[in-house]
C-alpha atoms as an extended CHARMM CRD file, in Angstrom:
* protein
*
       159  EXT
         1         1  UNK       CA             -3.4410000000        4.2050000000       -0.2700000000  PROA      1               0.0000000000
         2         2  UNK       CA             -3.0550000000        0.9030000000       -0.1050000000  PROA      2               0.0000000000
         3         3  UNK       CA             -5.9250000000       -1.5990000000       -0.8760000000  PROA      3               0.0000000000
         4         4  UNK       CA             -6.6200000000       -4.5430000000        1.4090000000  PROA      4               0.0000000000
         5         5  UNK       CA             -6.5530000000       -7.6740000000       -0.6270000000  PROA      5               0.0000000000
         6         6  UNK       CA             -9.4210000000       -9.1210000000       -2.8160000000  PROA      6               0.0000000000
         7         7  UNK       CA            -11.4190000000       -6.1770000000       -1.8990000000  PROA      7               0.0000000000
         8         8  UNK       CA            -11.5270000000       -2.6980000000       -1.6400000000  PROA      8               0.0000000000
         9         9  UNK       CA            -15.3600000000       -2.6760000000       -1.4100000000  PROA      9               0.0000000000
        10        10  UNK       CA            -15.8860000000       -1.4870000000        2.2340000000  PROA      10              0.0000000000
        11        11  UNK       CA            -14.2500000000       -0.2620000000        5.2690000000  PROA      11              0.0000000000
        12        12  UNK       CA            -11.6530000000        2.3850000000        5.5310000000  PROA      12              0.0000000000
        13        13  UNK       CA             -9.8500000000        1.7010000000        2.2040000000  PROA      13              0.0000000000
        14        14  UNK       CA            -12.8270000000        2.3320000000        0.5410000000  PROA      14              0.0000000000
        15        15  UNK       CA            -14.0270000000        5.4450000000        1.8320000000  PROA      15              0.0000000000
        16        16  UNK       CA            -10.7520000000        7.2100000000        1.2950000000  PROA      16              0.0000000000
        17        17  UNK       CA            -10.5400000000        5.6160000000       -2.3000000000  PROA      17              0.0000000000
        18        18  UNK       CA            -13.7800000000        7.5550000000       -2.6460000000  PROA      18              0.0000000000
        19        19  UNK       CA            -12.5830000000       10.7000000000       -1.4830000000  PROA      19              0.0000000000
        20        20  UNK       CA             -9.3750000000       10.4170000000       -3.5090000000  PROA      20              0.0000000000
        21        21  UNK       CA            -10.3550000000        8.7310000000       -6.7240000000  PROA      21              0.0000000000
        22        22  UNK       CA            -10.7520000000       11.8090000000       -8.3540000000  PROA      22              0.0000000000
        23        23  UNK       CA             -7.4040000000       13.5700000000       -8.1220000000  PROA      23              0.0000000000
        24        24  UNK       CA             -4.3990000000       12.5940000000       -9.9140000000  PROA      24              0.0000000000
        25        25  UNK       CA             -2.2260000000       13.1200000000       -7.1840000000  PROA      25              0.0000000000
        26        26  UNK       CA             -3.3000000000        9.9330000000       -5.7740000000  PROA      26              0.0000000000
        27        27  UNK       CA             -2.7930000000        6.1540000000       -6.2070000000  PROA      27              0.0000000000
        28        28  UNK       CA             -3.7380000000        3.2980000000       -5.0080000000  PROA      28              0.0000000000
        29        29  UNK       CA             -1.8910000000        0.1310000000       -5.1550000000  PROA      29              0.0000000000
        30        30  UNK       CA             -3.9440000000       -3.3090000000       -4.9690000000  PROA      30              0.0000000000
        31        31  UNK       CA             -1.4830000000       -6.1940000000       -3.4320000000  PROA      31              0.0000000000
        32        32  UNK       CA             -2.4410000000       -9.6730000000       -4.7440000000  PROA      32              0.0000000000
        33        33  UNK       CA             -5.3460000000      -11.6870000000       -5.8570000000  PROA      33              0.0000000000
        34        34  UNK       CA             -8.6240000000       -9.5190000000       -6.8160000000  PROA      34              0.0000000000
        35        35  UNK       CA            -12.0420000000      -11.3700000000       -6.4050000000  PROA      35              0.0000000000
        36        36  UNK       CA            -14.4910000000      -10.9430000000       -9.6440000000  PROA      36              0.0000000000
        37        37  UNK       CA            -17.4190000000       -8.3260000000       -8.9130000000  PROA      37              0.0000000000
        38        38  UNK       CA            -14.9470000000       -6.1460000000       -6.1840000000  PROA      38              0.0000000000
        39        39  UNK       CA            -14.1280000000       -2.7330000000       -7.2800000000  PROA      39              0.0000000000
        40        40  UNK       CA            -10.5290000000       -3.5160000000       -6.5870000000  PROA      40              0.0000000000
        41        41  UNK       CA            -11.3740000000       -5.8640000000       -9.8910000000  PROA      41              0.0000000000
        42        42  UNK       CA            -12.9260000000       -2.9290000000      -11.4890000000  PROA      42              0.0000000000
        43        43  UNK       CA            -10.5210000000       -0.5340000000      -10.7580000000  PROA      43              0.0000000000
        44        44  UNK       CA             -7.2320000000       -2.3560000000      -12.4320000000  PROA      44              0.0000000000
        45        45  UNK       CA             -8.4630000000       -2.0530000000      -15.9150000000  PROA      45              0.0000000000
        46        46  UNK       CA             -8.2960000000        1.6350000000      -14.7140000000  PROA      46              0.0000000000
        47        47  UNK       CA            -11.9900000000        2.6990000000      -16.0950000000  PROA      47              0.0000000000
        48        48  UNK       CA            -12.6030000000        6.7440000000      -16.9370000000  PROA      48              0.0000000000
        49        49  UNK       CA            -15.4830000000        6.4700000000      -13.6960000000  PROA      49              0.0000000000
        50        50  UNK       CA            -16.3670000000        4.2980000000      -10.5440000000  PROA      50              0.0000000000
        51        51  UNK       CA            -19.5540000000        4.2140000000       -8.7980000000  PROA      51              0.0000000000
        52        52  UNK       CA            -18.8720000000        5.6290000000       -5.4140000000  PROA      52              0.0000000000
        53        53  UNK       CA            -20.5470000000        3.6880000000       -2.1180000000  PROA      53              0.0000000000
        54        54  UNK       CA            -23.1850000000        6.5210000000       -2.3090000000  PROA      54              0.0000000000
        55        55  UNK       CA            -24.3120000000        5.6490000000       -5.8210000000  PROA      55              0.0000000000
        56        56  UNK       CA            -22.9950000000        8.7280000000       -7.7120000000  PROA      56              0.0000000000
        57        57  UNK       CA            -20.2600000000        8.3640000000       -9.9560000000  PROA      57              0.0000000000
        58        58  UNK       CA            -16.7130000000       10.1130000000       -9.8080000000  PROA      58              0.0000000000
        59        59  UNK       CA            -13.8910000000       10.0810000000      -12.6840000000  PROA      59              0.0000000000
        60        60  UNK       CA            -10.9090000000        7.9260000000      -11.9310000000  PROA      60              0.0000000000
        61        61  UNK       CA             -8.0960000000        9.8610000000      -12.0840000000  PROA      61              0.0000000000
        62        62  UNK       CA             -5.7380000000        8.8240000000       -9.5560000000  PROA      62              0.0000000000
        63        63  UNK       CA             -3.0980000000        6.1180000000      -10.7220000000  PROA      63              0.0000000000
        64        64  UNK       CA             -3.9560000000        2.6490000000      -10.5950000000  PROA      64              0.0000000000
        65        65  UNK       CA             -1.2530000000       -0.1070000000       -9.5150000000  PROA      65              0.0000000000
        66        66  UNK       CA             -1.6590000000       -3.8250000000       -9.4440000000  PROA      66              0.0000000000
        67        67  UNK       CA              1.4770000000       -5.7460000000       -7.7230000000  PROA      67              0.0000000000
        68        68  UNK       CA              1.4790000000       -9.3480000000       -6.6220000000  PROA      68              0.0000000000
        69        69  UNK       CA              2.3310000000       -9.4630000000       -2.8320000000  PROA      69              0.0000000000
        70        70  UNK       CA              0.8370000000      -12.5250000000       -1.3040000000  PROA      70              0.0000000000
        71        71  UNK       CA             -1.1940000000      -12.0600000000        2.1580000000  PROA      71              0.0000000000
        72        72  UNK       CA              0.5750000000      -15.2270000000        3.3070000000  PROA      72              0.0000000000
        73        73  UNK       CA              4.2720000000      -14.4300000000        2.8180000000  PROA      73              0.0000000000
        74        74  UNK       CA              6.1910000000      -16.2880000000        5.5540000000  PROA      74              0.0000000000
        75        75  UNK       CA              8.8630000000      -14.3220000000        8.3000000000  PROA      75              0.0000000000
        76        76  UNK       CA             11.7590000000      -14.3480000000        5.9140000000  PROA      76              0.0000000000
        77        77  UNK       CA              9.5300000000      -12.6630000000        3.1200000000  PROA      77              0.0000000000
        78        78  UNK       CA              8.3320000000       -9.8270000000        4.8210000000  PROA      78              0.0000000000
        79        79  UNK       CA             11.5720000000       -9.0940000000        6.8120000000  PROA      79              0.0000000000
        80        80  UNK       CA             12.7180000000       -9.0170000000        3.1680000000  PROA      80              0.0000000000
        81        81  UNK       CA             10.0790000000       -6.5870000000        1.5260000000  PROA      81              0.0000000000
        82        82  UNK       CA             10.4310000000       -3.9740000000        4.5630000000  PROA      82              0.0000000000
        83        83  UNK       CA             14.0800000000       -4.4870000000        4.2320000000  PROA      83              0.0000000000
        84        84  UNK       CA             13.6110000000       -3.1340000000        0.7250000000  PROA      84              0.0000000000
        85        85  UNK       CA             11.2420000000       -0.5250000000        1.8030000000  PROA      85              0.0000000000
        86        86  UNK       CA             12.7850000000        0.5740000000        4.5060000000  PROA      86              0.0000000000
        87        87  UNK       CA              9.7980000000        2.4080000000        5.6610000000  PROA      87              0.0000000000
        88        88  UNK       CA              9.3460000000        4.5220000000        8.9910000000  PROA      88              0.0000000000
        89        89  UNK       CA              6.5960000000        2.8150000000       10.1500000000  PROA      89              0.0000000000
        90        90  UNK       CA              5.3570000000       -0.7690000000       10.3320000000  PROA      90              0.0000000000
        91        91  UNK       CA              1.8530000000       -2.0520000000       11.0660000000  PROA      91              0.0000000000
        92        92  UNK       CA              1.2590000000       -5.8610000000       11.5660000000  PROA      92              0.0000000000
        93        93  UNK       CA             -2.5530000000       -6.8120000000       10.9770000000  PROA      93              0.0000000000
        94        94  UNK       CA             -4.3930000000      -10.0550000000       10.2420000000  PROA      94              0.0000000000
        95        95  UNK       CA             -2.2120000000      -12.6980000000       12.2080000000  PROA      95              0.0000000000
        96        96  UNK       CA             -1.8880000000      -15.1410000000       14.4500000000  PROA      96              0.0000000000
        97        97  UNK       CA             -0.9960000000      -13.6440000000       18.3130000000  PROA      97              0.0000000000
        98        98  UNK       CA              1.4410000000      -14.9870000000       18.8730000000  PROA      98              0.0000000000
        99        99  UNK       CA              3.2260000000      -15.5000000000       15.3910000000  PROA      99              0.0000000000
       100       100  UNK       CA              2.2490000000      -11.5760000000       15.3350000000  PROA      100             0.0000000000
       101       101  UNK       CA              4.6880000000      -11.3220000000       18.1290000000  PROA      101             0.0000000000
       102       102  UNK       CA              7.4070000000      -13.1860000000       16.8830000000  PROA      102             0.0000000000
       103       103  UNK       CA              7.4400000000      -11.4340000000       13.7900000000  PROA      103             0.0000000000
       104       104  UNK       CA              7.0880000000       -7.6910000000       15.6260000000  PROA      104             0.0000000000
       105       105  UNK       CA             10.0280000000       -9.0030000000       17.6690000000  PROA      105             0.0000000000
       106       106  UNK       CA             12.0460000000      -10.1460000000       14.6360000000  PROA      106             0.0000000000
       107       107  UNK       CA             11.5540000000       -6.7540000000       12.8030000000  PROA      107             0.0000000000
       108       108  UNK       CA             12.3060000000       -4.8960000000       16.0050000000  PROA      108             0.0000000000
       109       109  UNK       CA             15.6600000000       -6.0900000000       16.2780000000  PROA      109             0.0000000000
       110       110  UNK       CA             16.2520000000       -5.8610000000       12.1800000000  PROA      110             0.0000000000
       111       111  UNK       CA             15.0780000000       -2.3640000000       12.1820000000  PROA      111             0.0000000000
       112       112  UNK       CA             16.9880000000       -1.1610000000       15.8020000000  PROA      112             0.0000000000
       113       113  UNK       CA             19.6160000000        0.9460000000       13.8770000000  PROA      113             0.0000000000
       114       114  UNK       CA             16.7580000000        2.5720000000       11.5310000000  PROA      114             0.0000000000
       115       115  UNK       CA             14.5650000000        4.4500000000       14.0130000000  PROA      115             0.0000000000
       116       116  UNK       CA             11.3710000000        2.5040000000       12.7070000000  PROA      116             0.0000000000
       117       117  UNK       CA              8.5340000000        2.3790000000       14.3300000000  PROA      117             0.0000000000
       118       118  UNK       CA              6.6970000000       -1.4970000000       14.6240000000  PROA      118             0.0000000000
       119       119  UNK       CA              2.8460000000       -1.4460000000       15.7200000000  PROA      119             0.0000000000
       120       120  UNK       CA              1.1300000000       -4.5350000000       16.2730000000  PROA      120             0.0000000000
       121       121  UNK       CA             -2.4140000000       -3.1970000000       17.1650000000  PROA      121             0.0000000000
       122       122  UNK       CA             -5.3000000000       -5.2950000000       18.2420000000  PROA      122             0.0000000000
       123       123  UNK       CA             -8.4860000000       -5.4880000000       16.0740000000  PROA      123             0.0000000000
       124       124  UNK       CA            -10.2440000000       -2.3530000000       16.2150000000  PROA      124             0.0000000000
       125       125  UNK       CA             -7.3150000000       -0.9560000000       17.9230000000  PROA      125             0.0000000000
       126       126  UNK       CA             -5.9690000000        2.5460000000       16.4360000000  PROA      126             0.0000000000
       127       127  UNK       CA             -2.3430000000        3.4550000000       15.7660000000  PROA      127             0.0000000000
       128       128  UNK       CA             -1.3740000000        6.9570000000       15.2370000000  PROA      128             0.0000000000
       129       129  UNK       CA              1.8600000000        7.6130000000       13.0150000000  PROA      129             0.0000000000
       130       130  UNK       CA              3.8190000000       10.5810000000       11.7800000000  PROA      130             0.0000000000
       131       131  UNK       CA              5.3570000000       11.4170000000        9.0660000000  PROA      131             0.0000000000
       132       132  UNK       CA              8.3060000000       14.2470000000        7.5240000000  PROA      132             0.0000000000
       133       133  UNK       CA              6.8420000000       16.5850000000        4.9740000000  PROA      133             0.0000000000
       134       134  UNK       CA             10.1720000000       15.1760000000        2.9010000000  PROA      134             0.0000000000
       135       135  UNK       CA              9.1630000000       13.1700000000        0.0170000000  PROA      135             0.0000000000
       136       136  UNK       CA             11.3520000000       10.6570000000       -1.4750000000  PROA      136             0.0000000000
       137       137  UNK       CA             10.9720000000        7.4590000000       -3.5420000000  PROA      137             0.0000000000
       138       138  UNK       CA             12.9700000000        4.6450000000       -4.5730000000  PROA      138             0.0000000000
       139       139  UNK       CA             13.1820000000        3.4800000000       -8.1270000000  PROA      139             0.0000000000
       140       140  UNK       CA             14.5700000000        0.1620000000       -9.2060000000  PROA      140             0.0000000000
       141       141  UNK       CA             14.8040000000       -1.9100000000      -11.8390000000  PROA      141             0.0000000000
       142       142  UNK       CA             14.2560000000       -0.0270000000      -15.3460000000  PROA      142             0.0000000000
       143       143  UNK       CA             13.7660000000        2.9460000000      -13.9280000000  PROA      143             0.0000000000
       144       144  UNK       CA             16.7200000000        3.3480000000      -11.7310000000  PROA      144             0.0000000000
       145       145  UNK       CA             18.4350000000        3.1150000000      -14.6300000000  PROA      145             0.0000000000
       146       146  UNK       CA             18.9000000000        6.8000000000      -15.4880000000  PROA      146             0.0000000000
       147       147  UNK       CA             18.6930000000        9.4940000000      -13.2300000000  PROA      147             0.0000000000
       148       148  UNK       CA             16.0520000000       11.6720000000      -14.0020000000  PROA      148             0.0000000000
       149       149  UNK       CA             17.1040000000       15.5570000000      -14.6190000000  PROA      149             0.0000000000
       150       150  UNK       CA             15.9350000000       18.3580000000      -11.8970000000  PROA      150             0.0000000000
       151       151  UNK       CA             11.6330000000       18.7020000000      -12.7620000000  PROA      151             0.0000000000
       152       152  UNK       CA             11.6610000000       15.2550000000      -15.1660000000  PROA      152             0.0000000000
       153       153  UNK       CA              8.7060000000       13.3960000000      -14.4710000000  PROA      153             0.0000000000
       154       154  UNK       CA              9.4400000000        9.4210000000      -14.2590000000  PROA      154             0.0000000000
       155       155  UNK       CA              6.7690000000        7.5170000000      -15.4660000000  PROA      155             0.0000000000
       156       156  UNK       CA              6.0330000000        3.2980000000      -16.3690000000  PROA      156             0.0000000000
       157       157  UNK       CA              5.5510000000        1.9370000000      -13.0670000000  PROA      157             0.0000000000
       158       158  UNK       CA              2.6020000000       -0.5530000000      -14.1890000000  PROA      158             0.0000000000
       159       159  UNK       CA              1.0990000000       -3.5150000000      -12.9300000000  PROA      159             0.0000000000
């Protein structure tokens, strides 16, 4: 999951963080700045509970990641992040039309010989993607470093 910024304290990101908080399996990762009082605050110093919307409270035992990605990063930074990802699918939200546009038709070309999808929905609008069962991930930095042995777990991605 992936938390929208300052926030996390309604909407669809937070009723799936309540749903998931609880397992381990799970993460969430919080781009940017936090506001004070938001559980996406709460939720960095990675607490043993949360209060749920409902009022109950749940452990927190998924993993916790804080990375600074800033909600105003121009063409040429966001071309490069998804250039780095290289992810299957690409939804552009919270924009200007038209700049929206430019940038979908930017990324389309950029991404032609990768078979990624590029959604730019309308608000409200829904977007179904799939996804291969194959899981992968990409280490870099310190962790890229070795490569782990058959059943290692990698561990010390931190915000």
């Amino acid at each position: 999951m992936m938390a929208s910024p300052s926030g996390l304290h309604s909407g669809l990101s937070r009723q799936l963080f309540d749903k998931w908080c609880s397992d381990k399996k799970n993460a969430c990762v919080i781009p940017g700045y936090v506001v004070e009082g938001t559980l996406a605050k709460t939720i960095i110093n990675e607490p043993n509970e949360v209060t749920l919307m409902n009022g109950f409270t749940a452990p927190l035992n998924m993993q916790v990641h804080y990375i600074s990605f800033s909600a105003h990063a121009d063409s040429y930074q966001t071309s490069s992040f998804l250039e780095e990802l290289m992810p299957p699918n690409i939804i552009l939200v919270h924009g200007e039309a038209n700049e929206m546009g430019r940038l979908k038709q930017k990324l389309t070309t950029q991404f032609a010989d990768h078979n990624t999808k590029i959604f730019s929905p309308k608000n409200c609008q829904s977007v179904d993607t799939y996804f291969s069962s194959e899981k992968m991930a990409k280490n870099i930095g310190k962790l890229a470093e070795k490569t782990p042995e058959v059943g290692e777990t990698v561990g010390g991605m931190r915000g």
